[in-house]
C-alpha positions in Angstrom: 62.9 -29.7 23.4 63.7 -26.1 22.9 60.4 -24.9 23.8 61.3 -21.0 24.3 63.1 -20.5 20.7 59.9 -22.2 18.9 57.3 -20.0 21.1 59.5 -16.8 19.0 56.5 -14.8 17.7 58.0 -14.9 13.6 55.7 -11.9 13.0 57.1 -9.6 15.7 60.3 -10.9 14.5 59.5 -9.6 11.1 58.6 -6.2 12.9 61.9 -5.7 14.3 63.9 -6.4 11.5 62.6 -3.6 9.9 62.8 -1.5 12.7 64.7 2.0 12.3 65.1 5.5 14.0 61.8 6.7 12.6 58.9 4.9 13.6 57.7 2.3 11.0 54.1 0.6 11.0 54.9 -2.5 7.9 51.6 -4.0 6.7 51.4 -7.1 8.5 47.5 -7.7 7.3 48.5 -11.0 5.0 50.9 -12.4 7.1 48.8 -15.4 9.3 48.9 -14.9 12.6 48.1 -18.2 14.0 50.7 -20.4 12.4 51.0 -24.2 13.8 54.4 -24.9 15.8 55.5 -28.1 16.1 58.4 -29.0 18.7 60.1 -32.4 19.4 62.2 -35.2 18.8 61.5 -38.8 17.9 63.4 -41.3 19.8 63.9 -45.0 18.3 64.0 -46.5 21.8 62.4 -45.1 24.0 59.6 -42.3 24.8 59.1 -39.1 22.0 57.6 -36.1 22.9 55.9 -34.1 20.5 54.6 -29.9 21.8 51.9 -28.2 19.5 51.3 -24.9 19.7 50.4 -21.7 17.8 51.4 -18.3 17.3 50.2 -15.2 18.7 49.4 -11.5 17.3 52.4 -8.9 17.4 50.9 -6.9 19.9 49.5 -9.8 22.2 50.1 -10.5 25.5 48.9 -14.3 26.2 51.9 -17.1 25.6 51.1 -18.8 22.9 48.2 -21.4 22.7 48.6 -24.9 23.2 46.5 -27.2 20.8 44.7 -30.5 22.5 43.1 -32.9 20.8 45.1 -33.4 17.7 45.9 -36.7 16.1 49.3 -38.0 15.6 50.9 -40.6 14.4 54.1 -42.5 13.2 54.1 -44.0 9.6 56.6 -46.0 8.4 57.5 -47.3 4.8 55.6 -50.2 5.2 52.5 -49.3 6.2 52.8 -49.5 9.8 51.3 -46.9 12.2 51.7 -45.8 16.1 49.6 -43.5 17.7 50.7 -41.0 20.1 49.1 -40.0 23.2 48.2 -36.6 24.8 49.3 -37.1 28.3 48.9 -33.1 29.1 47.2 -30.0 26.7 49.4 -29.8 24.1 52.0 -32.7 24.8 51.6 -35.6 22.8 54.0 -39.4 23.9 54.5 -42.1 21.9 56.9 -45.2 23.2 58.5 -47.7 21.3 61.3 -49.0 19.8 61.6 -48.0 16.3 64.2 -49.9 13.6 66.8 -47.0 12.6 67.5 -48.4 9.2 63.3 -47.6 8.4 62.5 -44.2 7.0 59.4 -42.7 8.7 56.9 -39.7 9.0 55.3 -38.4 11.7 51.1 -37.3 10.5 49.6 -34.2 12.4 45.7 -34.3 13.0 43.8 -31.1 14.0 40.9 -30.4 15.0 38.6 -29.9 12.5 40.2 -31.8 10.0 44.2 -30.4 8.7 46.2 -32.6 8.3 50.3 -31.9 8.5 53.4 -34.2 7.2 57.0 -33.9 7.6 59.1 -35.1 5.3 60.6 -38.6 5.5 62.7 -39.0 8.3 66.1 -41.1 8.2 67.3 -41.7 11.9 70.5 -40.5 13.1 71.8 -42.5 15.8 74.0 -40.1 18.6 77.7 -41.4 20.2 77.7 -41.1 23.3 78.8 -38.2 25.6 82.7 -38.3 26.0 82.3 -35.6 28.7 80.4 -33.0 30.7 82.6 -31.0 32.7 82.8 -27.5 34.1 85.6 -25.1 34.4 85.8 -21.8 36.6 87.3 -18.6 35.2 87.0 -15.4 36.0 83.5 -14.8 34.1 82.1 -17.9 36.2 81.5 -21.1 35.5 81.5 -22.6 31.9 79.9 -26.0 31.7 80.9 -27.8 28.2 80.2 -30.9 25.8 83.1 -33.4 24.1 81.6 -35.7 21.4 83.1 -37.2 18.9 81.3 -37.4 15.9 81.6 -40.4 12.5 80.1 -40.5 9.1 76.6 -40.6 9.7 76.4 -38.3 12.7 78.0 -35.1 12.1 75.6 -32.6 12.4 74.7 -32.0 16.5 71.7 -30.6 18.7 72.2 -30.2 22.3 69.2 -29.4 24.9 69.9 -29.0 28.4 67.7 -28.4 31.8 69.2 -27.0 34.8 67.5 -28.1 38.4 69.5 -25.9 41.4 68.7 -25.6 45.3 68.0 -22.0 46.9 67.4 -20.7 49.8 65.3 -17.7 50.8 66.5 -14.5 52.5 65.1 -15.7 55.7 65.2 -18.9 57.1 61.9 -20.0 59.1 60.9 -23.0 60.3 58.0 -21.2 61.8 54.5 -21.5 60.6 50.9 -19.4 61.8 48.2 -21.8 61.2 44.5 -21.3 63.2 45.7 -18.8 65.3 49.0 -20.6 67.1 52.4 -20.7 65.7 54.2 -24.2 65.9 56.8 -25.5 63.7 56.6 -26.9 60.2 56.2 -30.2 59.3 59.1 -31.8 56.8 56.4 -31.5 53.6 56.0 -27.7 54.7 59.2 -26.5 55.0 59.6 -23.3 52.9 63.3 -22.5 53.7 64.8 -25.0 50.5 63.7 -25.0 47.0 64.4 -26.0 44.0 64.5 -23.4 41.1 64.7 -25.1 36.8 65.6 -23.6 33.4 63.9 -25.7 30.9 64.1 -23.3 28.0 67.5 -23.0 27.2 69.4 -21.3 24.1 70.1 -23.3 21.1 73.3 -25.4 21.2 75.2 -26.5 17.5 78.3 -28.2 16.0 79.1 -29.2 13.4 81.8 -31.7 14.1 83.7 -32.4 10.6 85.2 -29.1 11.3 87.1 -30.7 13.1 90.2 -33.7 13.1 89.1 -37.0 13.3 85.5 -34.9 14.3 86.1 -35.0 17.3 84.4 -31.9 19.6 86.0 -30.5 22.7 84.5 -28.6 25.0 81.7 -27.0 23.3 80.0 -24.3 25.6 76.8 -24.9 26.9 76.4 -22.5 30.0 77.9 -19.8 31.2 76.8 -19.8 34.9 77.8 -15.8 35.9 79.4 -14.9 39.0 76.8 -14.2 42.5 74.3 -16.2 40.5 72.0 -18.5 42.4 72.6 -21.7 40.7 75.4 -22.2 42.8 74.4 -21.3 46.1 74.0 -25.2 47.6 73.8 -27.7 45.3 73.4 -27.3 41.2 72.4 -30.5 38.2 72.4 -30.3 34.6 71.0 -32.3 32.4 72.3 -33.1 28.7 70.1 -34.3 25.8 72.5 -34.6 22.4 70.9 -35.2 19.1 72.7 -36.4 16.1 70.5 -34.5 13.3 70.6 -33.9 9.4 72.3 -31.5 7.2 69.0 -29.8 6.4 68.1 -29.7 9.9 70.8 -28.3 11.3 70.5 -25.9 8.4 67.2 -24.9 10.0 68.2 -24.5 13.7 71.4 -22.4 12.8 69.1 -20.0 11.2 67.0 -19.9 14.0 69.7 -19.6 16.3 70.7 -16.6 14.5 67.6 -14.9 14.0 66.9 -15.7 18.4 70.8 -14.2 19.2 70.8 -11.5 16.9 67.0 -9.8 16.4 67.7 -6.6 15.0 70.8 -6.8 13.0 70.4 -5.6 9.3 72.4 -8.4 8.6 70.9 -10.7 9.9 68.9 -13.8 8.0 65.0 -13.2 7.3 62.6 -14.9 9.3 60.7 -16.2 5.7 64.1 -18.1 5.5 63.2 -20.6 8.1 61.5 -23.7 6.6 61.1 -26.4 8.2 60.5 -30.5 7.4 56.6 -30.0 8.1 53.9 -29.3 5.4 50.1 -29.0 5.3 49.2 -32.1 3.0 46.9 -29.9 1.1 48.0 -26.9 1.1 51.8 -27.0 1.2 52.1 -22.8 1.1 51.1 -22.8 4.6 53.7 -21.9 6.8 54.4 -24.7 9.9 57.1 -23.5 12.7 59.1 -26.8 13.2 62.0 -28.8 12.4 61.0 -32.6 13.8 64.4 -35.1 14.0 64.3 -38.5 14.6 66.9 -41.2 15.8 68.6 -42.4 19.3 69.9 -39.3 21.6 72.6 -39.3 24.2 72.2 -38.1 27.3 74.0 -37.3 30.3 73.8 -35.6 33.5 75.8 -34.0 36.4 76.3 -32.0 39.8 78.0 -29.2 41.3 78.1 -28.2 44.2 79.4 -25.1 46.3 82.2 -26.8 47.5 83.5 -27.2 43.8 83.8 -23.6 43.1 84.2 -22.3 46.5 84.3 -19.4 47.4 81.1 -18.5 45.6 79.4 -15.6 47.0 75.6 -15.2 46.1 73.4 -12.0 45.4 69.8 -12.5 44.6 67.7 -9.1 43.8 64.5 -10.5 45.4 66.2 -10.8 48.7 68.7 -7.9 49.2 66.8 -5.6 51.6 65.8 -8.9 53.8 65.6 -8.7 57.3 63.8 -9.9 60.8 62.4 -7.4 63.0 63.8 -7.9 66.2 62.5 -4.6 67.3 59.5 -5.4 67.2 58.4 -8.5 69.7 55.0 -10.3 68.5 53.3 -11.7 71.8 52.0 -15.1 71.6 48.5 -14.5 71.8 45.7 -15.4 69.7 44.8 -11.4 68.7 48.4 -10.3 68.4 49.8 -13.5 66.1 46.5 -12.7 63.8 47.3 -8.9 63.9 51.1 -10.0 63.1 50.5 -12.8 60.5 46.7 -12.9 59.7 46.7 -11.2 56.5 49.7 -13.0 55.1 51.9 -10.6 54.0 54.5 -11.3 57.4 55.3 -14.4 58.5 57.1 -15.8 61.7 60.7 -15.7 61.3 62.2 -16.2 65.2 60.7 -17.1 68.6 61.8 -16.0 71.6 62.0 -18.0 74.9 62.5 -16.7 78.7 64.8 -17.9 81.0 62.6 -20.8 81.9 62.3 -22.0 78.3 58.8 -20.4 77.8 57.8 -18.8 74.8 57.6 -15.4 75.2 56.7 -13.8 71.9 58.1 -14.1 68.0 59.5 -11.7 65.7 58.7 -11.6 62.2 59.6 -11.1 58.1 58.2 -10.3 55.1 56.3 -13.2 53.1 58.9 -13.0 50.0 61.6 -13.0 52.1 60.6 -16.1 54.3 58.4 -18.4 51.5 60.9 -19.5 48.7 58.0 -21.6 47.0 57.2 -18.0 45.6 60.0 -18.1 43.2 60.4 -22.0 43.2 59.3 -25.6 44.2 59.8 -26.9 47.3 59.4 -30.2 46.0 62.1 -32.3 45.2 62.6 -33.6 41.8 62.5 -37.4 41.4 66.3 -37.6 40.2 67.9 -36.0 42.2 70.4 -37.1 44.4 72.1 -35.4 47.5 
């Protein structure tokens, strides 16, 4: 949930809020610079995923570290405890189906013995989604959330993934395997892929703004125009979270301090704290705000035809072309000399008048494979 805003480095946040014309070096020497961060959501019904990770120097260049083999578990009033499990490095599941009417806390493990607490959790349980819709304007498209929200959920957290289909800047069904050409098989095909955002910006309302709280049409995405999302076929997905005063106290700062780096007026990073403690050490700073109740969730499609005309530009592919000048014979030697190294593949064959194959012409690589800038394996929801 989130997982780009809680990978912020705090410290080189802390740099560039006191950055100025004249160069400025601050003494960063007691600030720690591997601080735990803790991303999720609990779900009552359902299965929770939990990320741990920790921060990285200022002046690194490594993502931030994943921790494995932690401990955790759920703790109710009553003494009852669930154990999550790490089903990848760093990504702890638990499944169940939890009573929303029991306070709980979730208990972080480390290696080599710290243990971390949040505080008590009350879960909030979500409405539904009343909509997800788009509209076109002359910025592009806007997708947008309607909820409406009641006395105990007032306070909202949206997450969203994007999946959308592109195609390459040449289209080959072509392949040079062993020193032949022949055409690709269906699990091959490099000429559709699938492309995902899964680390989106931070999405908040606070619905008793509003009469009868009712939200309409809160912004999630602003799809631009000539982006790629829309070139076939485009699906968003829509987690919404029903979460605490305090918490969405926590993410509004963060929000802030993600849109608006830089700004003198903007909030200090030491005002971020979040709902999880070291249970020995409580003046050790933990990165994380963790939530717990029943989300909403909610997804849909778009396709071409819906905002037609959409034209498409995509950087990568804008000086892509085949050679036709150049005519690859369909020998053994010349196809290796052609596509051997990899950096060309086939694009085109060419056939006499007699329907034999009488040579190939040929593209570059990143113009022809679109698994380098995607997957060309189809996600399990999706639906043509």
């Amino acid at each position: 949930m989130l997982k780009k805003i809680f990978h912020i480095n705090m410290i080189l946040v802390l740099l560039m809020m006191f950055s100025c014309r004249d160069p400025f070096e601050p003494d960063l020497s007691d600030i720690p610079v591997e601080v735990l961060v803790a991303e999720g959501y609990i779900e009552i019904q359902g299965e929770s995923i939990i990320r741990l990770s920790k921060t990285v120097p200022v002046r690194s260049t490594q993502s931030s570290p994943v921790i494995s083999g932690a401990k955790l578990s759920l703790l109710d009033s009553n003494n009852g405890r669930w154990e999550f499990v790490e089903k990848e490095e760093g990504v702890y599941s638990l499944n169940g189906n939890f009573s929303p009417s029991e306070t709980y806390q979730l208990q972080i493990e480390l290696i080599g013995g710290k243990v971390y607490k949040t505080e008590n959790l009350q879960p909030i349980i979500s409405p539904e989604i009343d909509e997800l819709g788009f509209l076109r304007d002359q910025n592009g498209v806007e997708i947008f959330v309607s909820t409406k929200g009641d006395e105990q959920a007032q306070y909202f957290l949206w997450s969203y993934q994007e999946y959308w289909i592109f195609r390459p800047g040449v289209i080959s069904r072509l392949i040079y395997n062993d020193g032949e050409v022949r055409f690709r098989d269906t699990d091959e095909r490099i000429d559709l892929c699938w492309k995902n955002n899964l680390n989106p910006k931070i999405v908040l309302q606070n619905a008793a703004r509003f009469e009868d709280n009712r939200i309409l049409q809160r912004e999630l995405v602003l799809i631009p125009n000539n982006s790629e999302k829309l070139t076939q076929r485009y699906s968003i997905e829509v987690m919404q979270m029903a979460i605490s005063q305090e918490a969405f106290d926590f993410w509004e700062i963060l929000r802030k301090n993600s849109d608006d780096i830089g700004g003198i007026f903007s909030p200090l990073p030491s005002l971020i704290r979040g709902n999880i403690y070291n249970v020995t050490d409580e003046s050790e700073p933990v990165i994380g705000y963790i939530s717990m109740g029943k989300s909403a969730t909610k997804r849909i499609y778009i396709d071409i035809s819906d905002v037609f005309p959409w034209p498409v530009f995509i950087p990568e592919y804008e000086f892509c072309g085949i050679s036709f000048q150049d005519t690859i014979p369909p020998t053994k030697q010349a196809l290796f000399e052609a596509f051997g190294k990899g950096d060309r593949m086939p694009a085109r064959d060419l056939y006499a008048s007699n329907g034999e194959i009488i040579g190939y012409f040929g593209a570059p690589t990143q113009c022809v494979d679109c698994t380098l800038r995607g997957s060309n394996v189809r996600p399990e929801f999706w639906e043509d």
